[in-house]
N, C-alpha and C positions, 0 to 999 in steps of 0.2 A: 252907957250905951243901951237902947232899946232891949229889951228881950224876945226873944224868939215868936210868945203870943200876940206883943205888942205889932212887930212884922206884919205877924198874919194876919191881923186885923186890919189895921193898913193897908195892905194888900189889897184883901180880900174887896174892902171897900172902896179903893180906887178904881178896882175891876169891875165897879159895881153891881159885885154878887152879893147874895145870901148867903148864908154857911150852909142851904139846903141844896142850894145851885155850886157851889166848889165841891161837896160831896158828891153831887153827879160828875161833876166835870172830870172829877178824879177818881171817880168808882170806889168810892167811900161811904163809909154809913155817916150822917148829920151827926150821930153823937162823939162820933171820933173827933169831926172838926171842930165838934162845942171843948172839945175833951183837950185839942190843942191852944185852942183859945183860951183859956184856964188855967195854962201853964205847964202841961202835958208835953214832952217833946217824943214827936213821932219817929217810928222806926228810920233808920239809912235812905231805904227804898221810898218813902213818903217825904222823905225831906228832897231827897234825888227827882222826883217828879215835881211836887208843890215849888222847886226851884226851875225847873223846866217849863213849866206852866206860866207862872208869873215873868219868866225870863230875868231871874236875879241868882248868882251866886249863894253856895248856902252859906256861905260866910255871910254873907250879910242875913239871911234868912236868922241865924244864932245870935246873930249881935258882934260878928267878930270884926266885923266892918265899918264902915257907911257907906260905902262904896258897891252899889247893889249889880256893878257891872259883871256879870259873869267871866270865868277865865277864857280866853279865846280856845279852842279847839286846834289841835297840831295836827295838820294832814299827814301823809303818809310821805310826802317828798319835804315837810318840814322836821323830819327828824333826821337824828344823825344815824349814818350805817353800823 
């Protein structure tokens, strides 16, 4: 399975951004994303938005997938009392 950098790159390139252009996108400094790219894996909070951004699950974002479908959202009348 892919690795995590291997993702963002992918990604990042499909999106067709820069790694100077997803640091703005995300309110990140360019050395952080070179820094993930590299093999770096980012805090909770940066995995929870770069998954929100790309609109992928972070299981797939780590490798724990291939399936980059995000989990659906439970509203508030889909759960149980």
């Amino acid at each position: 399975m892919p690795k995590f950098s291997e993702r963002l790159v992918a990604l990042r390139k499909q999106f067709g951004l820069t790694q100077k252009q997803l640091a703005g996108e995300l309110g990140l400094h360019v050395r952080a994303v070179q820094n993930y790219e590299a093999g770096r894996l980012p805090d909770a909070e940066v995995l929870i938005e770069l998954a929100k951004y790309f609109h992928v699950s972070i299981d797939y974002l780590v490798g724990l997938t291939d399936d980059p479908t995000p989990p659906r959202r439970n509203s508030s009348s889909d759960r149980d009392p």
